[in-house]
C-alpha positions in Angstrom: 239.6 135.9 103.3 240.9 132.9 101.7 239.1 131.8 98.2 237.7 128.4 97.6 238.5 126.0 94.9 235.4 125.0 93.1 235.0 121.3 92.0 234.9 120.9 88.9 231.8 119.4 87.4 232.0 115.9 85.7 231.2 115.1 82.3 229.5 112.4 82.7 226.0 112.9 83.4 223.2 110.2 84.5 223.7 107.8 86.9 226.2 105.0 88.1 223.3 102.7 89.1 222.1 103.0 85.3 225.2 102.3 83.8 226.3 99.3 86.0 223.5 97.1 83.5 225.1 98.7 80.4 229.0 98.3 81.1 229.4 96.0 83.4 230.5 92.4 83.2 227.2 91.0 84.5 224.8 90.2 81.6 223.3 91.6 78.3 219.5 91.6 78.9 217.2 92.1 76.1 215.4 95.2 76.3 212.3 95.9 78.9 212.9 92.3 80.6 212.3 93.8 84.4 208.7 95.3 82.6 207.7 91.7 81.6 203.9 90.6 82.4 204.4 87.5 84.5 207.2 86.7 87.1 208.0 83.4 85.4 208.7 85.4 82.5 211.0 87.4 83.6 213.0 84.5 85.5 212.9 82.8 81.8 214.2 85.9 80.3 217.1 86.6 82.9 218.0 82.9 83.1 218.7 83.1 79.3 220.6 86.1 79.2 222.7 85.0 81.8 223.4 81.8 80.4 224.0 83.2 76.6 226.3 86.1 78.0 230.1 86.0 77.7 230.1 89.1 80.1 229.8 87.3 82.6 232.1 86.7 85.1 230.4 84.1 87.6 227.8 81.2 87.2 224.7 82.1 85.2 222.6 81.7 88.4 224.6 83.7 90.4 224.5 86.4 87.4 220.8 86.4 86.7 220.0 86.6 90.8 222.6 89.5 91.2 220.4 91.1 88.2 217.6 90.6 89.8 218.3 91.7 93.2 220.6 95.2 92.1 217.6 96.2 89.8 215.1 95.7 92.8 217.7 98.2 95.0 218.3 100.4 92.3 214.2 101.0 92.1 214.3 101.9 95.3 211.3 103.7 97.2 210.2 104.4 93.4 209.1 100.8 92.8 205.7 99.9 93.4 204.6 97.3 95.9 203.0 95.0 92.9 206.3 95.7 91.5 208.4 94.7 94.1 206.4 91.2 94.6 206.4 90.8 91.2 209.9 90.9 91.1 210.8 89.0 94.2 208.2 86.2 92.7 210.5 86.1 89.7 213.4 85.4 91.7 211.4 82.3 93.2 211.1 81.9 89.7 214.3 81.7 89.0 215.5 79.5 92.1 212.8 76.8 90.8 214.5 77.3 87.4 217.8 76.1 88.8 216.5 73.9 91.4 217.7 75.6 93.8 215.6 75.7 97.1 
């Protein structure tokens, strides 16, 4: 019988989805933003991380929706429905922020 290579485990633990937030060239949010009480002040929040971030690669709009929107997948299943509309309300939120829409 022929033997098997075994994969050898990473380092790195946690996850990817966790450290795109952290590392990436998106925006520096302040800490527990997406835990906010109201949906307009977590728009208010976002919007002024994104436009105070020199991480940032696109326009601060752009930015703060792509926050928005990649923290709402990331939940997943494990977000709760008042969660989710919460959420989704902040990024009507944000588009009135902007005027856009």
């Amino acid at each position: 019988m022929a033997k098997r290579k075994r994969k050898k485990k990473s380092k790195r633990r946690g996850r990817w989805s966790q450290r795109v937030p952290e590392t990436s060239d998106a925006l520096t949010l302040e800490q527990g933003v997406f835990t906010k009480g109201s949906p307009k002040a977590i728009a208010r929040s976002v919007k002024r991380s994104a436009e105070r971030s020199h991480r940032r690669k696109s326009a601060p709009y752009r930015s703060a929706m792509s926050m928005l929107t990649f923290y709402i997948n990331r939940a997943g299943k494990g977000l709760s429905k008042t969660r989710r509309e919460k959420l989704e309300k902040a990024m009507d939120e944000l588009r009135a922020l902007y005027d856009k829409s």
